[in-house]
mmCIF file of the N, C-alpha and C atoms, coordinates in Angstrom:
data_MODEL
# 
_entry.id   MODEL 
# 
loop_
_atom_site.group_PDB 
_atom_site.id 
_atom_site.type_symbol 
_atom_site.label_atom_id 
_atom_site.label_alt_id 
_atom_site.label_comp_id 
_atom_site.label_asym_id 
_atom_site.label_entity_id 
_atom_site.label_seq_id 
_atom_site.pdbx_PDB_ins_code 
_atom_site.Cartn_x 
_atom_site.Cartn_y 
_atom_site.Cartn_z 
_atom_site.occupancy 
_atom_site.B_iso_or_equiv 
_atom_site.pdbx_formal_charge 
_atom_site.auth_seq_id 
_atom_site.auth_comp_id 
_atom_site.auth_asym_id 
_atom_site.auth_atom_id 
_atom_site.pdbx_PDB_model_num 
ATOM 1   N N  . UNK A 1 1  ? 97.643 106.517 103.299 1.00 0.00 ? 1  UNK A N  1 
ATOM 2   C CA . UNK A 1 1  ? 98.226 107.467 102.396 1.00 0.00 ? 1  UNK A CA 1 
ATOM 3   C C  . UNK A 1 1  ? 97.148 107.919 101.407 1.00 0.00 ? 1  UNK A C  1 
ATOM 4   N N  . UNK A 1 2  ? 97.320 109.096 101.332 1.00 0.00 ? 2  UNK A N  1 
ATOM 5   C CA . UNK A 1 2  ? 96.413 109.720 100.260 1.00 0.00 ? 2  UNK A CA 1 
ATOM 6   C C  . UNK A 1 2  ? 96.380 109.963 99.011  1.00 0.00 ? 2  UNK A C  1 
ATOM 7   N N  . UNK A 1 3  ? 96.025 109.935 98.217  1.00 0.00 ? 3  UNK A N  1 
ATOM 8   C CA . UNK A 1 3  ? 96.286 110.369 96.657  1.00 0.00 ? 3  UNK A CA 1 
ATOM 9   C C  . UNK A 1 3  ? 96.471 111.592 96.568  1.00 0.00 ? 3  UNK A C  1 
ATOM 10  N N  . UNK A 1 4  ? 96.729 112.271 95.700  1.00 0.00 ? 4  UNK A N  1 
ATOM 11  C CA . UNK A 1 4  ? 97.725 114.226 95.446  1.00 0.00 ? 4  UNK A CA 1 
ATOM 12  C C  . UNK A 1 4  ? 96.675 114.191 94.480  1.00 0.00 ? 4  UNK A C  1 
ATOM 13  N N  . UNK A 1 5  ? 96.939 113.105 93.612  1.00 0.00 ? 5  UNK A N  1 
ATOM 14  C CA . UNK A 1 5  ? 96.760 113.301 92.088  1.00 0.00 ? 5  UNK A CA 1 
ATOM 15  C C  . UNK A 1 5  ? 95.178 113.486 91.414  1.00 0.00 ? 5  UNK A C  1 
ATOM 16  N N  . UNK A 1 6  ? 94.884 113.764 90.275  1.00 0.00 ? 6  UNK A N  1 
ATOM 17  C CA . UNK A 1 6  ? 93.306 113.324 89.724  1.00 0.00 ? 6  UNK A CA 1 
ATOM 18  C C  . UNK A 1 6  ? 93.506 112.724 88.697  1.00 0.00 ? 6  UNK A C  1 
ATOM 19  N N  . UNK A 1 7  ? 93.354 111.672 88.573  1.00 0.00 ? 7  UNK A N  1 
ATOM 20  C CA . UNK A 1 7  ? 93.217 110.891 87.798  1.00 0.00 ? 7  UNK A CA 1 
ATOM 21  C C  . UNK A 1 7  ? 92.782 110.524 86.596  1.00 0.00 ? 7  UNK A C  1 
ATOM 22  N N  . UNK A 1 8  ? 91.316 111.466 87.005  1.00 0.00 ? 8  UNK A N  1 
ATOM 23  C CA . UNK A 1 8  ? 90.402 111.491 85.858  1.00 0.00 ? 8  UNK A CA 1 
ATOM 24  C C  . UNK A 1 8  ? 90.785 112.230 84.835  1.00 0.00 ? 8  UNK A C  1 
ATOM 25  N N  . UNK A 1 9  ? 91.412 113.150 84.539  1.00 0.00 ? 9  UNK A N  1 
ATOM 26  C CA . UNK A 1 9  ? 91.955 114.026 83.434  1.00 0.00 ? 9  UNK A CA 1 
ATOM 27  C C  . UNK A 1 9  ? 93.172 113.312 82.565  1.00 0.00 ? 9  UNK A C  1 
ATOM 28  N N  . UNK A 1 10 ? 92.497 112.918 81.553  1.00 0.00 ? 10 UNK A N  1 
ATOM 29  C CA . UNK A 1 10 ? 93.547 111.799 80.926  1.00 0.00 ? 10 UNK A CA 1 
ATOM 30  C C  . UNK A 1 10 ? 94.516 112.817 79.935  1.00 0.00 ? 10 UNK A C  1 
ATOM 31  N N  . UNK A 1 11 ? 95.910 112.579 80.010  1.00 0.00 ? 11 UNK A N  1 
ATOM 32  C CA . UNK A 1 11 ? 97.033 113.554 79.072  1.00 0.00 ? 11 UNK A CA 1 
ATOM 33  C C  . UNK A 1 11 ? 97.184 113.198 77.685  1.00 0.00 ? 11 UNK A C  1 
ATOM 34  N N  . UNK A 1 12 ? 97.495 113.768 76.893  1.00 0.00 ? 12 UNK A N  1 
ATOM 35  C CA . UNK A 1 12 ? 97.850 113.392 75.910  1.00 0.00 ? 12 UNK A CA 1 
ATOM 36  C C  . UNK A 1 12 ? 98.233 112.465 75.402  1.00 0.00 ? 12 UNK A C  1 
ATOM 37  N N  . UNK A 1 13 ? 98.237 111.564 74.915  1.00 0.00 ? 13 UNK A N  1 
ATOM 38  C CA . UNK A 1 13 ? 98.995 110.237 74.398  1.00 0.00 ? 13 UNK A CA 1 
ATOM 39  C C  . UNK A 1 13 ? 98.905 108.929 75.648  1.00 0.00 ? 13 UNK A C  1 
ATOM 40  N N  . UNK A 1 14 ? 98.275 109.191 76.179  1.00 0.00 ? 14 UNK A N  1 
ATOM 41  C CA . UNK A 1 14 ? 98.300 107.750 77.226  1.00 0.00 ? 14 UNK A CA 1 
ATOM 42  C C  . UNK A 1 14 ? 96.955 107.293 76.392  1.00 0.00 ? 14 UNK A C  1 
ATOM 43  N N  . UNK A 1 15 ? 96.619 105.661 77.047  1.00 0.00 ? 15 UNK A N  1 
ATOM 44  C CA . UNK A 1 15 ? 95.732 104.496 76.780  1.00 0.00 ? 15 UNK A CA 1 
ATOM 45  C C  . UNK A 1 15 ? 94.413 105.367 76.794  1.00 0.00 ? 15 UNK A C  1 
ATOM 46  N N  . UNK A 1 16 ? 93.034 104.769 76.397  1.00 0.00 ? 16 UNK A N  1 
ATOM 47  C CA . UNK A 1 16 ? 92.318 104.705 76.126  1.00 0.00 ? 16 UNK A CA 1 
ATOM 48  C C  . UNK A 1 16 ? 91.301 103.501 77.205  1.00 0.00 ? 16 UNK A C  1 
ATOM 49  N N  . UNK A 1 17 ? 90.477 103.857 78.017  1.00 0.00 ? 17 UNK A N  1 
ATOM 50  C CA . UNK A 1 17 ? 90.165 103.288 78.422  1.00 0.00 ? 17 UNK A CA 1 
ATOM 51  C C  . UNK A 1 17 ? 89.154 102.414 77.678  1.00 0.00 ? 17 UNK A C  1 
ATOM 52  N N  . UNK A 1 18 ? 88.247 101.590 78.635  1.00 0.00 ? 18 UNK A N  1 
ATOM 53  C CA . UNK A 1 18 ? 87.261 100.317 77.589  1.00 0.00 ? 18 UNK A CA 1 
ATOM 54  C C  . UNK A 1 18 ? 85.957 100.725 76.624  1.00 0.00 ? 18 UNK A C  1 
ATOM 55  N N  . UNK A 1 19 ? 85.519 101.733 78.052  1.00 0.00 ? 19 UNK A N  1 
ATOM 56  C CA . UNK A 1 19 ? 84.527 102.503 77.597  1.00 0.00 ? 19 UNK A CA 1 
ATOM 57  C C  . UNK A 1 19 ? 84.682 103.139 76.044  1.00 0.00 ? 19 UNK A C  1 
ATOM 58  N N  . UNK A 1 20 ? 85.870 103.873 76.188  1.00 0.00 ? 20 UNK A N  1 
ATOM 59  C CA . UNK A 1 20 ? 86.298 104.413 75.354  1.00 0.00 ? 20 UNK A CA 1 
ATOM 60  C C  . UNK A 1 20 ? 86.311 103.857 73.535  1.00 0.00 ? 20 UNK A C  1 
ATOM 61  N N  . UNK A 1 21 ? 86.886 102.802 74.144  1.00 0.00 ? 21 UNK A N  1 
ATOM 62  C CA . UNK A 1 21 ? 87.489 101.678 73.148  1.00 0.00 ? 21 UNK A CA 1 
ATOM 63  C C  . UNK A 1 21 ? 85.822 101.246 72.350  1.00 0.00 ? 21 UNK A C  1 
ATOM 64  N N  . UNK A 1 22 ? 84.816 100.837 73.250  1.00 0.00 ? 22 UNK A N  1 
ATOM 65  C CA . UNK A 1 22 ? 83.606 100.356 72.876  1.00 0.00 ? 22 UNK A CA 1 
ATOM 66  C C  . UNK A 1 22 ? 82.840 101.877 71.999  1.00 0.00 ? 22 UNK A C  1 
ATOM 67  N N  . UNK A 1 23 ? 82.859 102.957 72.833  1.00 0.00 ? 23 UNK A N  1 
ATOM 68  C CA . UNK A 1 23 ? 82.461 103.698 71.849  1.00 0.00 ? 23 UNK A CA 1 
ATOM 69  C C  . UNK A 1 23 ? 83.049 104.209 70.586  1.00 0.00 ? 23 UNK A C  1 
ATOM 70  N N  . UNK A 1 24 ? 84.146 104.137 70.552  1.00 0.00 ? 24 UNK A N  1 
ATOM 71  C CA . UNK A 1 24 ? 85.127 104.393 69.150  1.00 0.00 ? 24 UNK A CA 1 
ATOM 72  C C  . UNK A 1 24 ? 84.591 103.479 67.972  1.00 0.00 ? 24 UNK A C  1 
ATOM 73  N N  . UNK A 1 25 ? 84.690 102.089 68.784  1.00 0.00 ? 25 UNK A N  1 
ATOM 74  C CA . UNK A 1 25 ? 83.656 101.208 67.789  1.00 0.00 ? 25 UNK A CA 1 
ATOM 75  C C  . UNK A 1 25 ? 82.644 101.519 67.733  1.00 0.00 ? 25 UNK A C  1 
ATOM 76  N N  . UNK A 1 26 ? 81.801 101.344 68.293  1.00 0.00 ? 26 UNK A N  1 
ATOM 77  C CA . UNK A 1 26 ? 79.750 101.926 67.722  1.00 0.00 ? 26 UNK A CA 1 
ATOM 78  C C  . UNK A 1 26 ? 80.121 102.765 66.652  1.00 0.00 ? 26 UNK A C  1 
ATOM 79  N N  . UNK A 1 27 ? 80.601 104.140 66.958  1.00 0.00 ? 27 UNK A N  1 
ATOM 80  C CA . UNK A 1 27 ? 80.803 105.093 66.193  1.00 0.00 ? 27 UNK A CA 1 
ATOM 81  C C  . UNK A 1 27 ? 81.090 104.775 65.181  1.00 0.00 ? 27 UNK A C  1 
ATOM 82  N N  . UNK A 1 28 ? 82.475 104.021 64.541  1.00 0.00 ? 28 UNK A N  1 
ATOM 83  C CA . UNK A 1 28 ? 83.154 103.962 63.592  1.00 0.00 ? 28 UNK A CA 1 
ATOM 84  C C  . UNK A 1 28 ? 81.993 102.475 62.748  1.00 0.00 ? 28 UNK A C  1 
ATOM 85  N N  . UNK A 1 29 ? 81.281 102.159 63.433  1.00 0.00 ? 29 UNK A N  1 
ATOM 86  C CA . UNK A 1 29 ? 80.524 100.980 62.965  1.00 0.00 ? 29 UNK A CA 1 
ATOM 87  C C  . UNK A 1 29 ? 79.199 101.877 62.092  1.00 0.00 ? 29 UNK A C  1 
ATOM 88  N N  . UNK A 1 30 ? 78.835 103.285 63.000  1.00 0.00 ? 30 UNK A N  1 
ATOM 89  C CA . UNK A 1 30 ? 77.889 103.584 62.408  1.00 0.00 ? 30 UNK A CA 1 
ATOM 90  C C  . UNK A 1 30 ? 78.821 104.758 61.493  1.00 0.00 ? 30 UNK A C  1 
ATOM 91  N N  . UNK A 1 31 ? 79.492 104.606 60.707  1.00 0.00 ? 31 UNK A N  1 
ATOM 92  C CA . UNK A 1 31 ? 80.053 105.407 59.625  1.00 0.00 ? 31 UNK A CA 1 
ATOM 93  C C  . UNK A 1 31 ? 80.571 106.844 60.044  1.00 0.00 ? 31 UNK A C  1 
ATOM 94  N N  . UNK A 1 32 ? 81.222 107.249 61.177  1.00 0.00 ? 32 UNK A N  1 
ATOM 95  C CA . UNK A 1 32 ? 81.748 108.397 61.637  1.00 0.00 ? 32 UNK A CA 1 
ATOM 96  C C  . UNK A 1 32 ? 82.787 108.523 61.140  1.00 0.00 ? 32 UNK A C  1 
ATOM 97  N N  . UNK A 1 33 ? 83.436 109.793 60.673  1.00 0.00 ? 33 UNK A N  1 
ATOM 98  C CA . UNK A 1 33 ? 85.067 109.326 60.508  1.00 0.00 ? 33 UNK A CA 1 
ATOM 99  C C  . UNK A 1 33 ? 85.918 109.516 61.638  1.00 0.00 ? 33 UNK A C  1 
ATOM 100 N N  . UNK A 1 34 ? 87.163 109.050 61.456  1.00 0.00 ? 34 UNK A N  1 
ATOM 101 C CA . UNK A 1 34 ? 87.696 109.618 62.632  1.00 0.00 ? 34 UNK A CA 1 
ATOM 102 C C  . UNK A 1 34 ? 88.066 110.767 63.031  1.00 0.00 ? 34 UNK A C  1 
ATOM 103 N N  . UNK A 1 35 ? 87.588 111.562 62.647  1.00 0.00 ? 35 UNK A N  1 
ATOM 104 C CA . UNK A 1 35 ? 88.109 113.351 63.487  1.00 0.00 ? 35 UNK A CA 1 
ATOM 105 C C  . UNK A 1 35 ? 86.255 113.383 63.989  1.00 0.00 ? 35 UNK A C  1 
ATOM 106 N N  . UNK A 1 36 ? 85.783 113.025 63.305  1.00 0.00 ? 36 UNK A N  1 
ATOM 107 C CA . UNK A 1 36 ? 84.141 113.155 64.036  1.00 0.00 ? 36 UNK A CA 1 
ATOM 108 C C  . UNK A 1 36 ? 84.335 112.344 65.374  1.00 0.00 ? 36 UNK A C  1 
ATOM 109 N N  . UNK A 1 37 ? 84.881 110.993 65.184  1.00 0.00 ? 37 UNK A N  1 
ATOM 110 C CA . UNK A 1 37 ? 85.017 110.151 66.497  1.00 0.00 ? 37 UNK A CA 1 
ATOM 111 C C  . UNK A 1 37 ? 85.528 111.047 67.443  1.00 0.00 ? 37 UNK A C  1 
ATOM 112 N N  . UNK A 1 38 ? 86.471 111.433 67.463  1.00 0.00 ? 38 UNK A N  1 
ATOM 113 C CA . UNK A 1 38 ? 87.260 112.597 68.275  1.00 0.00 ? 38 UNK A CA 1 
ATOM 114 C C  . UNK A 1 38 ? 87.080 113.195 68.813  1.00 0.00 ? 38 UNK A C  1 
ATOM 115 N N  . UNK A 1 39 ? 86.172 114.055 67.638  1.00 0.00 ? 39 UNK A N  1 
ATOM 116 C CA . UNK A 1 39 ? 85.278 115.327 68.389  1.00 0.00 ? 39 UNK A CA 1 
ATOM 117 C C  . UNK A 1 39 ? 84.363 114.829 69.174  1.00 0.00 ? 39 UNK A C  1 
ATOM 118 N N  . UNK A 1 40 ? 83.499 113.383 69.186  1.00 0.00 ? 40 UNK A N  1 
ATOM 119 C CA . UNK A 1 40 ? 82.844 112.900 69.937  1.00 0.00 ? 40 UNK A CA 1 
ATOM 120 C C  . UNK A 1 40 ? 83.376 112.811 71.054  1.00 0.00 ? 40 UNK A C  1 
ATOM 121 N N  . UNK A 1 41 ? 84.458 112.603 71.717  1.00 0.00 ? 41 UNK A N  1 
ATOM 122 C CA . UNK A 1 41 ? 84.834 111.989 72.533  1.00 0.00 ? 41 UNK A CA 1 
ATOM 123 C C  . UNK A 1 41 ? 85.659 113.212 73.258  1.00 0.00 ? 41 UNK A C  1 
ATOM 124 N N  . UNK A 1 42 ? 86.050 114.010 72.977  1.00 0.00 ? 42 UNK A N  1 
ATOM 125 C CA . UNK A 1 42 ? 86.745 115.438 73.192  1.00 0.00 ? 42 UNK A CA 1 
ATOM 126 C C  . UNK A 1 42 ? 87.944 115.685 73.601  1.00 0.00 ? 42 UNK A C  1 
ATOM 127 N N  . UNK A 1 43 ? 88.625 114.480 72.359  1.00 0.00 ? 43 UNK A N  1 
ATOM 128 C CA . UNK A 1 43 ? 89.955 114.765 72.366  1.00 0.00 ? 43 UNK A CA 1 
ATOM 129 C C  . UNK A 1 43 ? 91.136 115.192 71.862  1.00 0.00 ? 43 UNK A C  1 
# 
């Protein structure tokens, strides 16, 4: 069986993957705020 779907395009309001999670920290460690984090991340 095949997949339909793509996966990779994450929706609105779902989880955050690890990657994700690890760079939110660096960022927020090196003094970003959070709408800068955001914009980092392009969401």
């Amino acid at each position: 069986m095949m997949q339909e779907q793509n996966t990779t395009v994450r929706k609105k309001g779902q989880h955050l993957t690890s990657f994700e999670r690890g760079r939110i920290a660096t960022l927020h460690s090196q003094g970003y705020s959070n709408r800068a984090i955001a914009r980092a991340l392009n969401v």
